[in-house]
TITOR-893120 format. One record per residue (C-alpha): residue number from 1; residue in one letter; x, y, z negated. Coordinates in Angstrom, 3 decimals. Each point is the difference from the previous one (the first is absolute). Layout:
<recs>
 zaza bapa        x        y        z
  NUM    A        X        Y        Z
...
</recs>
This chain:
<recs>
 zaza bapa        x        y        z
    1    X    0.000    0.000    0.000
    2    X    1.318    3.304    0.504
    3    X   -1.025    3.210   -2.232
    4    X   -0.927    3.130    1.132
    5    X    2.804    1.876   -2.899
    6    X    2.561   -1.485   -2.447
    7    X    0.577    2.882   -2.652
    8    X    4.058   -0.939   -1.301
    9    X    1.383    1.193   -3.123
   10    X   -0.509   -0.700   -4.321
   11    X   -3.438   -1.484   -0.408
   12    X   -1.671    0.903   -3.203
   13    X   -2.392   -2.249   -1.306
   14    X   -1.780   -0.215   -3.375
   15    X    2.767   -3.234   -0.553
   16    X    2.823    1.769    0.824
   17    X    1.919    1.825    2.615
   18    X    0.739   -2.446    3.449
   19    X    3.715    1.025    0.545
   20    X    0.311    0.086    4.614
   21    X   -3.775   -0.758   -0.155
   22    X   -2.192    0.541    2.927
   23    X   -3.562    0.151    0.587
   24    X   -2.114   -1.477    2.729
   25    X   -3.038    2.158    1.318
   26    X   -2.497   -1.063    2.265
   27    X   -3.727    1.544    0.883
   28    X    0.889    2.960   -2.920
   29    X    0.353   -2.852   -2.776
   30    X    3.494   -1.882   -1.677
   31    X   -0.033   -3.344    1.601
   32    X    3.385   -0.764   -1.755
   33    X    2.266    0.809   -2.161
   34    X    3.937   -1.347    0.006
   35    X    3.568    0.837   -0.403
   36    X    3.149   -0.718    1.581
   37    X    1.366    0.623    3.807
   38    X   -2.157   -2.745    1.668
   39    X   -3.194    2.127    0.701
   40    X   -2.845   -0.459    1.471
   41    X   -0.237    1.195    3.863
   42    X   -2.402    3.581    0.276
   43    X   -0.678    2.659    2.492
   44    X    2.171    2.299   -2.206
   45    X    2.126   -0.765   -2.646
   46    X    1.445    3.389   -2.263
   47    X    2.500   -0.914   -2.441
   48    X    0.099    2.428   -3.142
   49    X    3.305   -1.184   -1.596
   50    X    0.179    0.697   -3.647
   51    X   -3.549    2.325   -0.226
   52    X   -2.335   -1.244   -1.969
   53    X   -3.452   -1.931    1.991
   54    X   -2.666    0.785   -2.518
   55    X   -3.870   -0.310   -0.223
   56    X   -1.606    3.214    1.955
   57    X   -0.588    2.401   -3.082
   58    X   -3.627    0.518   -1.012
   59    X   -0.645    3.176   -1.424
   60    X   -3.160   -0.424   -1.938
   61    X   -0.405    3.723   -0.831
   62    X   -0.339    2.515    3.049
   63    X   -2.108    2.942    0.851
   64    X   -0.385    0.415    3.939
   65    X   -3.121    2.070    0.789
   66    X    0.348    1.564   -3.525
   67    X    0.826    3.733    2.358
   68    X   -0.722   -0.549    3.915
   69    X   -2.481   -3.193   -0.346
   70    X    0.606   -3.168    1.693
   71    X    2.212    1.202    2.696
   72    X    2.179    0.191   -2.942
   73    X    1.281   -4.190    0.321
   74    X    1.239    0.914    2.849
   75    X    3.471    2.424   -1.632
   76    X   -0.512   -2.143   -2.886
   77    X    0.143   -3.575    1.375
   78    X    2.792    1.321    1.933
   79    X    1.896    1.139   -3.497
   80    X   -0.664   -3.127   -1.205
   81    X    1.748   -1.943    3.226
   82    X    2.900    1.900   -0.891
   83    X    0.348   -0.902   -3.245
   84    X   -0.376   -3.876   -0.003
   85    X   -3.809    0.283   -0.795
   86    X   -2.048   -2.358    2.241
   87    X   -3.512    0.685   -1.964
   88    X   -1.290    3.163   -1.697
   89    X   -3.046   -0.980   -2.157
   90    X   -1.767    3.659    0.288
   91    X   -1.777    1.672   -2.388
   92    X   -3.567    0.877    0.012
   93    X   -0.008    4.043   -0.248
   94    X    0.294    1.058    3.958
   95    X   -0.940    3.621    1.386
   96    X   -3.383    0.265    0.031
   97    X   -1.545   -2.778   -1.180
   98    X    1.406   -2.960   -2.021
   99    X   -0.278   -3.431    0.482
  100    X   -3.663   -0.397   -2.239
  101    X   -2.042   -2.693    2.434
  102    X    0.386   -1.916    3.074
  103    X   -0.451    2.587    2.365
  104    X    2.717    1.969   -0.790
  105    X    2.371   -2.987   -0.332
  106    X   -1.034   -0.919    3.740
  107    X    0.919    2.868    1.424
  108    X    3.495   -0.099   -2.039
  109    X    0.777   -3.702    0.627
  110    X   -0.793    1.302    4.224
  111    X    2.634    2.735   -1.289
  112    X    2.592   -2.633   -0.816
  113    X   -0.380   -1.463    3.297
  114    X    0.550    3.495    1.607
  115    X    3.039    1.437   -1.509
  116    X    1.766   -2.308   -2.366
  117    X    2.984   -1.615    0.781
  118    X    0.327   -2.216   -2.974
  119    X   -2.692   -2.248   -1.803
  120    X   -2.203    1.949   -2.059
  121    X   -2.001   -1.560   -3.159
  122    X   -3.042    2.438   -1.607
  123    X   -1.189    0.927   -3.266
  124    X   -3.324    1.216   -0.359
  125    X   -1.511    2.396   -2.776
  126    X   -3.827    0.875   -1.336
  127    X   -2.136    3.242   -0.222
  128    X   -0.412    1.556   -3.298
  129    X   -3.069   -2.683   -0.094
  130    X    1.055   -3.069    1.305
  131    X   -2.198   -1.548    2.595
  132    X   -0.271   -3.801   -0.913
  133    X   -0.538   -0.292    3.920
  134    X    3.220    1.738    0.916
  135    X    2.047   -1.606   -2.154
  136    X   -1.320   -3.463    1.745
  137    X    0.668    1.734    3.461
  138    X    3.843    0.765   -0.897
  139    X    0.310   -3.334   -1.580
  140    X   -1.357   -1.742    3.840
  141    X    1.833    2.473    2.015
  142    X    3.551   -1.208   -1.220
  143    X    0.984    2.263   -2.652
  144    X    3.186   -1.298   -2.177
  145    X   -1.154    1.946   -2.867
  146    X   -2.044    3.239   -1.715
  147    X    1.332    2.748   -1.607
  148    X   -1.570    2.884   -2.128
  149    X    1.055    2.700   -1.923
  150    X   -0.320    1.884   -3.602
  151    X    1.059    3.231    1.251
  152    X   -1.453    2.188    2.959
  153    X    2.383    1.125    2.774
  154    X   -3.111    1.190    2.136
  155    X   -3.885   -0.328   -0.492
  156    X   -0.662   -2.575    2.647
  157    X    3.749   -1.365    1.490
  158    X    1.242   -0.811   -3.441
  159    X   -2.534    0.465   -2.803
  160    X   -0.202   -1.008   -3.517
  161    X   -1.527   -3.000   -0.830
  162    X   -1.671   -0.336   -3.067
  163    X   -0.271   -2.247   -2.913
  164    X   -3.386   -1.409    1.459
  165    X    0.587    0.067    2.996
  166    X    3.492   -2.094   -0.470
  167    X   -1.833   -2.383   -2.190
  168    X   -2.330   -0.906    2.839
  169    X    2.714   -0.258    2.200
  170    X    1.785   -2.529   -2.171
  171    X   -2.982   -2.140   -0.202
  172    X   -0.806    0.154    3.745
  173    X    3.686   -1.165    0.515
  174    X   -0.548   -2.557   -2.531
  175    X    1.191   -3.570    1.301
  176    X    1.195    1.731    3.382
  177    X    3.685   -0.316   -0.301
  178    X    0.364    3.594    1.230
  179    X    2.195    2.211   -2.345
  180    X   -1.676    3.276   -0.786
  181    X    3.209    2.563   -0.425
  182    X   -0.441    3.131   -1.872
  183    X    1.812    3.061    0.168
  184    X    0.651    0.289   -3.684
  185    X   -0.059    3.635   -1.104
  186    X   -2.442    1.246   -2.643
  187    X   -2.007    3.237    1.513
  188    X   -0.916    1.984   -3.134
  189    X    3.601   -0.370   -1.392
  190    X    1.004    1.002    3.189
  191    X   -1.619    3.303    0.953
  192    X    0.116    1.191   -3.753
  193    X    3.406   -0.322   -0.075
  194    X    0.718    1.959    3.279
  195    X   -1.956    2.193   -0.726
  196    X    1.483    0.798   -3.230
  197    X    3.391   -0.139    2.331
  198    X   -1.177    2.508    2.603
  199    X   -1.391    2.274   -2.574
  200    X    3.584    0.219   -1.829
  201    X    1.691    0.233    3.262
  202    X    1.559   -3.405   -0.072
  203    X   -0.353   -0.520    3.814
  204    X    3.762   -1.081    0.959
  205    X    0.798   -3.332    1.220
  206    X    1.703   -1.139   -3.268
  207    X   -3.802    0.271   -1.785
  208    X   -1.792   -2.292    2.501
  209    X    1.043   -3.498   -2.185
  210    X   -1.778    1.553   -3.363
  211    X   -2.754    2.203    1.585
  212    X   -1.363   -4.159    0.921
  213    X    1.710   -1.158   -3.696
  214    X    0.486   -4.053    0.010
  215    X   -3.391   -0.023   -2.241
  216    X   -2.064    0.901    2.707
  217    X    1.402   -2.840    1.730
  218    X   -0.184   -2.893   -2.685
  219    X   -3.461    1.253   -0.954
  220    X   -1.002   -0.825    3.559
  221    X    1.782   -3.075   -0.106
  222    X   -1.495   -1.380   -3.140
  223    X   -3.778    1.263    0.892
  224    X   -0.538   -1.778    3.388
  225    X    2.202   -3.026   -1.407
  226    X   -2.737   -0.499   -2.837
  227    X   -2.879    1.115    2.533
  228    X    0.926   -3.041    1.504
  229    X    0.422   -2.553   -2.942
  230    X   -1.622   -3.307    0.465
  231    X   -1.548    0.565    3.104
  232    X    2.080   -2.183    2.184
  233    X    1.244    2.621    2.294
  234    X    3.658    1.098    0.932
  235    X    0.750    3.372   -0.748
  236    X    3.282    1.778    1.184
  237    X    2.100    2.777   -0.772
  238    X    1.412    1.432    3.010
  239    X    2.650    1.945   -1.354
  240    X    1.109    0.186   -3.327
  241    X    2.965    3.125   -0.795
  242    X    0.913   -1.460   -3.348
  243    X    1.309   -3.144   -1.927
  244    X   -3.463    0.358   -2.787
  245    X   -1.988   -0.531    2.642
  246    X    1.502   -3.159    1.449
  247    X   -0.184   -1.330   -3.979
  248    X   -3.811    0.778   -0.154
  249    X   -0.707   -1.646    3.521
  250    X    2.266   -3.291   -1.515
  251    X   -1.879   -0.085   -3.122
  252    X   -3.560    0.050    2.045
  253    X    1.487   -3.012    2.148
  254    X    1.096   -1.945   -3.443
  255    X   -3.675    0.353   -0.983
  256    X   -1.226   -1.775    2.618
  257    X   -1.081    2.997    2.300
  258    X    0.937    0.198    3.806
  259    X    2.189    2.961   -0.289
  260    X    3.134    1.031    2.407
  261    X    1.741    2.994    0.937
  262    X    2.228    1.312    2.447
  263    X    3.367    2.039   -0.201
  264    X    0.465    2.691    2.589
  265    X    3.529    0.264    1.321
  266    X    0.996    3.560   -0.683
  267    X   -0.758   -1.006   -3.834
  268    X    2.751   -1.633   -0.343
  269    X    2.349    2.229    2.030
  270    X   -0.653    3.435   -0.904
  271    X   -0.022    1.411   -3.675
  272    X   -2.150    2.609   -0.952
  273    X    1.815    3.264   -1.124
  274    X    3.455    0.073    1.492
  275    X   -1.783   -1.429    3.800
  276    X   -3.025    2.093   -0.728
  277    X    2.143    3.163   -0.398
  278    X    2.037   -0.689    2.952
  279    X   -2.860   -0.773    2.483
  280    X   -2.564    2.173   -1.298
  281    X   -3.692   -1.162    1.427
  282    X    1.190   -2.329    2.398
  283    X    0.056   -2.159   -2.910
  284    X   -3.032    0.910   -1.117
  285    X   -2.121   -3.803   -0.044
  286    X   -3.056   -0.577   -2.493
  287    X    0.258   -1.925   -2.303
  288    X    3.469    2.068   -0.718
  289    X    3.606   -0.993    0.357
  290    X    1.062    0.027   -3.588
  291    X    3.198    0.182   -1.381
  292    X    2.266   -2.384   -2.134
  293    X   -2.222   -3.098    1.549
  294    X    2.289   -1.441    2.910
  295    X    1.541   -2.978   -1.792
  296    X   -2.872   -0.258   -2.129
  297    X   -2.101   -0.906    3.155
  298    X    2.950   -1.654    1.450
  299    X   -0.890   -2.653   -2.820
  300    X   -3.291   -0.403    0.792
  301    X    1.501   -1.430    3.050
  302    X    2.463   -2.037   -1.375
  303    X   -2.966   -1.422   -2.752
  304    X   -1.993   -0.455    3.286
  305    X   -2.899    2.679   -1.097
  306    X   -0.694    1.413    3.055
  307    X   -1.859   -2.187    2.381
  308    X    1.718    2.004    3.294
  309    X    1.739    3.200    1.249
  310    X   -1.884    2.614    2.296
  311    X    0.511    3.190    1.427
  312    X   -2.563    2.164   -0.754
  313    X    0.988    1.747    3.607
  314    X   -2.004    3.296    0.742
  315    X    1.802    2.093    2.668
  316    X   -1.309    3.254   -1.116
  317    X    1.275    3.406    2.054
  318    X    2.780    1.897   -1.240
  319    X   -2.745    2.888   -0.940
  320    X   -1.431   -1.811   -2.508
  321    X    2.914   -1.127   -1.767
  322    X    1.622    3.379   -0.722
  323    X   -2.783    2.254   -1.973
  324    X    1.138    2.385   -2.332
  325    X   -2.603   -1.730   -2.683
  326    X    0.671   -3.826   -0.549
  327    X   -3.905   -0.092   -0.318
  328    X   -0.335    0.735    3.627
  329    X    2.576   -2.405    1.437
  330    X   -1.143   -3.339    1.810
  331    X    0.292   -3.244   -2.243
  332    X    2.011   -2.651    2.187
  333    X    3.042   -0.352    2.067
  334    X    1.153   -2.368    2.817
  335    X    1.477   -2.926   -0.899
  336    X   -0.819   -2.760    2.519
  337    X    3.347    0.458    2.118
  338    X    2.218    0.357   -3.051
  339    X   -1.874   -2.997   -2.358
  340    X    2.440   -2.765    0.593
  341    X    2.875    1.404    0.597
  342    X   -0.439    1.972   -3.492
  343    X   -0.909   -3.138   -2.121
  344    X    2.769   -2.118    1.314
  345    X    2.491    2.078   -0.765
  346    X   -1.314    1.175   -3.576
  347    X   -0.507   -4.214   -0.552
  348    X    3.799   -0.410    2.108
  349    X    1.443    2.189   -2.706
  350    X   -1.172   -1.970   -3.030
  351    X   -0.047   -3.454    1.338
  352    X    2.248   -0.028    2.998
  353    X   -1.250    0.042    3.904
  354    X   -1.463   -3.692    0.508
  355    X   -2.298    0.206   -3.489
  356    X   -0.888    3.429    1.295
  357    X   -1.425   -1.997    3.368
  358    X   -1.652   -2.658   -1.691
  359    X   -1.769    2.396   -2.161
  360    X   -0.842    2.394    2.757
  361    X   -1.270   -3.389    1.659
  362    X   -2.469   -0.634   -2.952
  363    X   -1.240    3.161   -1.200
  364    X   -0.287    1.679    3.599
  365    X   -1.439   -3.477    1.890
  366    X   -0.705   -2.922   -1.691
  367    X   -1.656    1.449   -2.836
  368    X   -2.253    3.111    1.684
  369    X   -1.012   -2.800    2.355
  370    X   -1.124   -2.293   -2.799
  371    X   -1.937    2.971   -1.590
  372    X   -1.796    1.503    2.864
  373    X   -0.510   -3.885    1.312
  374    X    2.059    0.588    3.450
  375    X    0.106   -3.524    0.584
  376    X    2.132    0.409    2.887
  377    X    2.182    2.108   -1.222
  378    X    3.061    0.864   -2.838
  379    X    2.339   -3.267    0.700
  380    X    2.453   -1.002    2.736
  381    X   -1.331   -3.649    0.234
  382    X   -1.911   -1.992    2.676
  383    X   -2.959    1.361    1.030
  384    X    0.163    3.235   -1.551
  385    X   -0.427    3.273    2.100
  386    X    3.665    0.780    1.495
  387    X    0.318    2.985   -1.531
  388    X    3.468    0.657   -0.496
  389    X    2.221    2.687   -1.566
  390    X    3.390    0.202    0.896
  391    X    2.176    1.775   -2.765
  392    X    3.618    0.663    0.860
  393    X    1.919    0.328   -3.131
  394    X    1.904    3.063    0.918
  395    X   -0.332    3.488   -1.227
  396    X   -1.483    2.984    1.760
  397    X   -1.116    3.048   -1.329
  398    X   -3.917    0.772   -0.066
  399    X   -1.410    2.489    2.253
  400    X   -3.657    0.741    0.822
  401    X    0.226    1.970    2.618
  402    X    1.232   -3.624    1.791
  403    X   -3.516   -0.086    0.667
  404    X   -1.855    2.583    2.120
  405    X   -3.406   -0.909   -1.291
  406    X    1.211    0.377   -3.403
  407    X   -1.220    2.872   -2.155
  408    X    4.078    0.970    0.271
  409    X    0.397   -0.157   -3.568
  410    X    0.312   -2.850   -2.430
  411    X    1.444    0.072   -3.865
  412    X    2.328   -2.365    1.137
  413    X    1.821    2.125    2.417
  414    X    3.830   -0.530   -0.029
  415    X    0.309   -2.900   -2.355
  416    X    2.202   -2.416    1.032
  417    X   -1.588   -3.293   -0.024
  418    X    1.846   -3.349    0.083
  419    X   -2.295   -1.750    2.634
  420    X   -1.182    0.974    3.430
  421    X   -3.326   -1.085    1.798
  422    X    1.164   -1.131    3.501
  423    X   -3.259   -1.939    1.356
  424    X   -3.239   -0.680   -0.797
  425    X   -2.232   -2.628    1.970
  426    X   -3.406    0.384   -0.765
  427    X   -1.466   -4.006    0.817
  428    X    3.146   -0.707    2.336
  429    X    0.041    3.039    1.736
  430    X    2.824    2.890   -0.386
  431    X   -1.828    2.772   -1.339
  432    X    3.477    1.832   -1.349
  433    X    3.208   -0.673    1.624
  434    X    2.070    2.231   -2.257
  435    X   -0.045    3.170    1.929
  436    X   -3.610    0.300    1.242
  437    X   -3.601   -1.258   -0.542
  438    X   -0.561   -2.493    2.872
  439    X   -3.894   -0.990   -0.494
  440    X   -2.677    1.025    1.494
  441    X   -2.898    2.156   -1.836
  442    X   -2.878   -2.460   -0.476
  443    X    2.111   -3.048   -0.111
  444    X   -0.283   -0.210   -3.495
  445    X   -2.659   -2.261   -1.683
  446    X   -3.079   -0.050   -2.580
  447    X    1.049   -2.250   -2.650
  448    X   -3.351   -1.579   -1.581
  449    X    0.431   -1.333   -3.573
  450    X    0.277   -3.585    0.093
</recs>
């Protein structure tokens, strides 16, 4: 038999890494997986030397449409190509309307098929009062997973959803096996606090972390944790800022309650007060950055806590990153180009480079496609997706004006990272070949939850 690709190079697998490995790809799956010289014969064979083969990243944490509406997969699939990511699981706040019933998911899943160039998984959300017949209509038309929040970003795209409300949701989800994810920030802490903060003049960067104190957070944490006690239902933190809030989530889990959360990357890279004071708003993320926690949440890793790494990636313009007022500057930052790279070299540094890949393996693919139940997806194995990220372990020195989609900004801008992103093959196909995105727009794919 001959294969249409062999991909060359160090295969890592959740056993180990497969030194002069080689992987077999035929019809957009791994028929094979092997090692040594004697290969199989293909169409086209590349041979990566000493880079790293790894599971395509998943990014379970994106917002695409959250500024320019579903045309946005198209600059952010393409991000996510060029950083090793072969699925973006999308939130559900887009511009106008979010994902609330299966209309509105239809004409997003057409989206997908229209201008991504990666595989792209959904979330979908709830109205202030949750429609029992929505939620069914999500649940049919594929989505991986719902997501709510306790604080309002806008009236309709991202409202608040109430105690009530959230406890009907939890019992509609009931026996599902969807995670409902919460955005864990407490709103009357919150707004009292900032505006106590605005009112004294506090508005500088360095206030943002205490104007949302780590209360506001656990308080959230705790209420929808209990809200959900002993209903059966799997509730989900999708990013927690501090190590407190890992503990409470653990503790929920040890009494028997489905509870998981997730670690965002720039958590564990950035601290803060002294990165916070030397990249002003473009820091700004909610919840906060906060300082002294970076080995703290480096051991939830190491304790296995977190149950994977996202990006959080929201390419917001330049303009609404540099208000005078921290209170007027866009929550978010891109990420999706810069996720891998970042976490293998923050893991490379504390437990060498091949640990770093295995890890990178796990908490970027093999676990985020157990979660979201990708059953295709998150291993290097026969009969997975090929979806393939090729990581060259040589250093090169971040720049996001690389890509001329990008918002031309990212935090991240000249660090020197230890690992470069040379491909990307989305289901056997190069969709990043190191210096440009090769796809097409549409040829991404829906990816239904199994």
């Amino acid at each position: 038999m001959t294969f249409d690709r062999i991909v060359a190079g160090r295969i890592v697998t959740p056993s180990g890494i497969i030194e002069a490995g080689w992987l077999a790809v035929a019809d957009g799956s791994i028929a094979a997986v092997g090692s040594g010289a004697d290969r199989p014969e293909a169409a086209e064979t590349t041979d990566y030397g000493d880079a790293y083969i790894l599971p395509g990243v998943i990014d379970g944490q994106t917002h695409a449409g959250s500024q320019i509406g579903f045309p946005g997969l198209g600059p952010t699939s393409r991000a996510a190509v060029m950083g090793g990511v072969t699925t973006i699981v999308d939130m559900p706040y887009d511009e106008p309307d979010p994902i609330t019933d299966g209309a509105v998911l239809a004409r997003k899943v057409e989206a997908v098929g229209t201008h991504a160039v990666c595989d792209v998984a959904l979330y979908g959300t709830v109205t202030p009062v949750p429609d029992p017949a929505h939620v069914r209509e999500l649940i049919e038309g594929g989505v991986c997973a719902f997501k709510i929040s306790s604080f309002e970003s806008h009236p309709v795209r991202f409202p608040r959803i109430d105690n009530g409300a959230t406890l009907t949701l939890i019992k509609l989800l009931a026996g599902s096996g969807l995670p409902l994810g919460l955005h864990n920030e407490d709103q009357e802490i919150v707004r009292q606090t900032a505006t106590t903060f605005i009112s004294e003049g506090k508005i500088a960067p360095e206030f943002h972390s205490t104007s949302r104190p780590e209360v506001a957070e656990l308080t959230a944490t705790g209420n929808f944790l209990e809200l959900g006690r002993g209903l059966g239902a799997h509730l989900h933190i999708v990013h927690i800022s501090t190590p407190t809030g890992f503990d409470i989530v653990r503790q929920y889990r040890e009494d028997g309650q489905l509870a998981t959360a997730e670690m965002c990357v720039h958590y564990l890279h950035f601290d803060g007060v002294a990165d916070m004071k030397r990249l002003g708003g473009l820091l700004k993320v909610n919840p906060p950055i906060r300082p002294g926690y970076q080995e703290a949440l480096w051991e939830v890793i190491d304790r296995g806590e977190a149950t994977f790494v996202s990006s959080d990636h929201s390419a917001w313009p330049l303009s609404r990153k540099t208000n005078p007022s921290i209170f007027d500057v866009a929550a978010g930052m891109p990420g999706l180009e810069a996720m891998l790279p970042v976490f293998f070299s923050d893991a490379a540094k504390r437990r060498g480079a091949d640990e770093a890949a295995l890890l990178s393996a796990e908490l970027m693919g093999d676990k985020p496609a157990k979660f979201f139940s990708l059953s295709k997806k998150g291993r290097l194995a026969p009969g997975m997706d090929a979806d393939i990220a090729v990581l060259a372990p040589r250093p090169y020195v971040y720049d996001s004006k690389r890509n001329p989609e990008g918002p031309g900004w990212s935090a991240y801008d000249g660090e020197t990272f230890a690992a470069t992103p040379v491909a990307t093959y989305v289901r056997g196909a190069l969709a990043w070949d190191g210096e440009a995105v090769t796809a097409a727009p549409g040829s991404g794919r829906f990816v239904r939850r199994a």
